[in-house]
N, C-alpha and C positions, 0 to 999 in steps of 0.2 A: 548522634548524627543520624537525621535521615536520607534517603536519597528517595526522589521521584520520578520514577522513569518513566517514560510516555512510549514505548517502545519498547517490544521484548528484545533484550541483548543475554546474550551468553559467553561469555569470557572473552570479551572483545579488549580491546585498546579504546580509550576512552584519553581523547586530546582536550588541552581546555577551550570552552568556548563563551568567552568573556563577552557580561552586558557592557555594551561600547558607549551607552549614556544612562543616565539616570532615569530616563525616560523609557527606556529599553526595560531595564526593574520594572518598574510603575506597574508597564502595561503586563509585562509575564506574569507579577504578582496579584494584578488582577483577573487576569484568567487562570490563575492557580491559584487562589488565596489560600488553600489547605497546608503549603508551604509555611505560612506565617504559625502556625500551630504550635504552641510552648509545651504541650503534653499531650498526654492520652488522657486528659480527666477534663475539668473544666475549662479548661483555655485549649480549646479543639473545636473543632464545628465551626471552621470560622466560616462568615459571611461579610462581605463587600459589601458598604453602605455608598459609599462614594469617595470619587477619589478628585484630586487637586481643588480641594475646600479654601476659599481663602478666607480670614478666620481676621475681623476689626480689632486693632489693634493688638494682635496676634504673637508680637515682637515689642512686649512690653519694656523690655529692658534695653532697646532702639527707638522705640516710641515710632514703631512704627507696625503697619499690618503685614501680617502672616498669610503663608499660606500650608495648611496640613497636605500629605501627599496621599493618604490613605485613611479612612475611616471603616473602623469594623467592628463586628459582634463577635464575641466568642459564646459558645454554646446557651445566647439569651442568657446569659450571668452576668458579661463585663462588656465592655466599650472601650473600644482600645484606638487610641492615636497612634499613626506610622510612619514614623520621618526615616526618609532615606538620603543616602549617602553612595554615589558613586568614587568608593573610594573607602579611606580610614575612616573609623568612628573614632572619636577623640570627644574630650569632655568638654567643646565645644559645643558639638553634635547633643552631647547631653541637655545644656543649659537651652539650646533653641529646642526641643521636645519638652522643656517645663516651661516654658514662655505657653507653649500649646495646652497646656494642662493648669493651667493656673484657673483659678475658679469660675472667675469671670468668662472667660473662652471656652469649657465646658459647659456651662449653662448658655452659652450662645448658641453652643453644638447641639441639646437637646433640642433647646427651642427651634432650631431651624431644621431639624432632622429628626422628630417625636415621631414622624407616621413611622420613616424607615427604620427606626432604631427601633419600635413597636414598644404598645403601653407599657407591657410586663417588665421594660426592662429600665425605659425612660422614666417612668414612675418615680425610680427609688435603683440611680446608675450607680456600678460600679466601674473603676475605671482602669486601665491600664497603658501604660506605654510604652511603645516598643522602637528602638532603633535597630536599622536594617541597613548593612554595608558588605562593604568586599573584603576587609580586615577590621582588628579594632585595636587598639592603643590600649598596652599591658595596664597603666594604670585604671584605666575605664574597666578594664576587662575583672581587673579585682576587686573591684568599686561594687561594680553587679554581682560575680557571684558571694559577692560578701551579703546582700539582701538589701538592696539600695531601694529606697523608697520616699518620692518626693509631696512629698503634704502627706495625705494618706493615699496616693498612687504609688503602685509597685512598677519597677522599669525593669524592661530587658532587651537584652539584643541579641539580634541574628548576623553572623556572618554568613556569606552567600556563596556559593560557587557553581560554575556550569561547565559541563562538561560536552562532548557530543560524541557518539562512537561511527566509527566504522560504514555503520550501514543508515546513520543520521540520527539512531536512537538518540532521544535528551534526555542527560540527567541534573538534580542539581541535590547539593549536598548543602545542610546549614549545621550552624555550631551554633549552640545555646550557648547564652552568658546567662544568667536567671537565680534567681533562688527568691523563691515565697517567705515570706516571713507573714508573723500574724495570724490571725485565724479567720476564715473567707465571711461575711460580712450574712449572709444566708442561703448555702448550696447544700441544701438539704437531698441528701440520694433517699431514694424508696428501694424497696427491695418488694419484686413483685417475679413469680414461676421463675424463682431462682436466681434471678438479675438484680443486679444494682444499678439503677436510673437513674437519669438526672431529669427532670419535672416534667419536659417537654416528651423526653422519651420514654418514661411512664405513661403517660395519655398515648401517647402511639401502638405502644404493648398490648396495655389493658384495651383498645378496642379491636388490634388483629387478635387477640384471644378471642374476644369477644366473636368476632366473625366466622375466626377459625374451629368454634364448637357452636355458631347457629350460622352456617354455608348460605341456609335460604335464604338469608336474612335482606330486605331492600333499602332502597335508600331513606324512604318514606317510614321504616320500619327501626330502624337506626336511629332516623332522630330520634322517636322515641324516646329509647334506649337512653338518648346520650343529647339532651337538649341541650339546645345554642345556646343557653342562658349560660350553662355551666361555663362557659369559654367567655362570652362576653359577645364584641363583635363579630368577629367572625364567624363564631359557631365552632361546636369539638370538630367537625369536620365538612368537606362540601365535595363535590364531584371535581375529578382532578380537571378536566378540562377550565373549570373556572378558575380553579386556584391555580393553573400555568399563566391563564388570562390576566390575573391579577401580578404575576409575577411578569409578564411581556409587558403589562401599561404600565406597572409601577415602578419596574426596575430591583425590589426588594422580594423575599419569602415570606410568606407569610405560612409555609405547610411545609411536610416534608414530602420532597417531589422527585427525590431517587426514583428507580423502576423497582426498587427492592423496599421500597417502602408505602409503595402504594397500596390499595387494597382493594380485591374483584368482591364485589358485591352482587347479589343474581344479577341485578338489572343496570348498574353503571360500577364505575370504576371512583374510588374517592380517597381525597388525599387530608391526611389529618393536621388540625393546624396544630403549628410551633410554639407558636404565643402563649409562653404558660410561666407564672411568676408566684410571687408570692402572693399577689393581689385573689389569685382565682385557682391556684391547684389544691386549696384547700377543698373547696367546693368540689371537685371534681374526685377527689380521694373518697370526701365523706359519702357520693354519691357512688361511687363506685364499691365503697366498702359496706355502708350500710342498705343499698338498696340492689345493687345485684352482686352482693355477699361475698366480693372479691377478698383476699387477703393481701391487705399492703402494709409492709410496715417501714418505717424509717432507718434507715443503714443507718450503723455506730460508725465512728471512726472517721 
């Protein structure tokens, strides 16, 4: 169980403070989407693609169209479908989240959402799906954690709860239902000054190291170091001011744009991109290992 509190409390009385519509979810979970998070490893790092998708013939087993509540990225590895439920989850709830997932309506999903879902991951998706309610139905509940997995989609769910204390603090608690089965499809970790990465967040490391033992170093002086080819579009990196621009017109990330993850360069500030898959972090390892003599090697396990 996590709890996310948005407010420092300390041993207060904490009353409940139920989403009153489904709609009330939607919107909380898309300004928290970190909530939706199944672990501390690859299905973390979530990001909001968009939300109230309506999906052609979406409600195949209605013969009618669908609409998804939530679309999202987990750590540039998975793509995950979100149907919610004001209320029980029941295996109801289950069979319209596989009408969502059926082949046909995933490949509608790339196709209409490739820029936001980004190359590295639309390339070559993998996928998951999640229901999200207020309770769940014992049968449902033993179904998942038994490793339920519909075509080759793994499902899980979140129960939901909110709370509010005292002085207004919010919190909300969820209950995993989940269990992985299978062996992940290619979430290769690096292990780079100690760390075990995941693709995107190796390229992040290796250039604050980078910076962090050449301080002078400039923006002009960086590319160099670390040419746009190796990334592709975007570039390993670009001045954070554009990459927020990009994220204000586009509505999606394409960088990591924490303040803890930025990077002071002498002469600008720049933010390194995300986008990193199986298609181009080869490139970037061999270039980072064989040409500025970094050590990276591939986590076991």
């Amino acid at each position: 169980m996590r709890i996310y509190r948005h407010l420092t409390a300390n041993a207060m009385y904490l009353e409940p403070f139920p989403f009153k519509r489904e709609l009330a979810m939607e919107a909380y979970l898309s300004e928290n989407e970190g909530v939706l998070a199944l672990d501390d490893d690859v299905l973390s790092d979530v990001e909001l693609i968009d939300s109230e998708l309506s999906i052609k013939d979406g409600r195949s087993r209605k013969d009618t169209d669908g609409r998804i509540d939530l679309l999202v990225t987990y750590s540039q590895e998975y793509i995950g479908v979100v149907e919610l439920k004001h209320g029980q989850l029941t295996l109801s709830s289950l069979t319209q989240l596989e009408d969502y997932l059926n082949e046909s309506s995933r490949k509608d999903l790339v196709r209409r959402y490739g820029e936001a879902i980004g190359d590295s991951l639309s390339a070559n998706p993998q996928w998951i799906g999640i229901l999200v309610g207020l309770a769940i139905d014992s049968e449902l509940a033993a179904k998942l954690q038994a490793g339920y997995v519909y075509g080759s989609v793994p499902i899980a769910a979140l129960t939901i709860q909110r709370f509010r204390g005292s002085d207004g603090s919010v919190f909300v608690t969820t209950d995993l239902h989940f269990r992985r089965v299978g062996s992940p499809k290619d979430y290769t970790k690096y292990v780079f000054d100690h760390q075990t990465l995941h693709k995107n967040r190796l390229v992040l490391e290796v250039v604050k190291h980078y910076v962090q033992t050449h301080p002078s170093v400039t923006f002009a002086q960086l590319e160099q170091v670390f040419p746009k080819a190796l990334q592709g579009f975007y570039g390993v990196f670009m001045t954070a001011d554009n990459a927020n621009a990009i994220y204000t017109e586009k509505g999606f990330k394409r960088h990591f744009l924490k303040s803890e993850d930025l990077v002071q360069l002498r002469d600008s500030v720049i933010a390194v991109c995300n986008q990193w898959g199986v298609g181009n972090i080869g490139a970037f390892v061999k270039h980072a290992t064989h040409t500025l003599s970094y050590v990276i090697k591939r986590a076991h396990g």
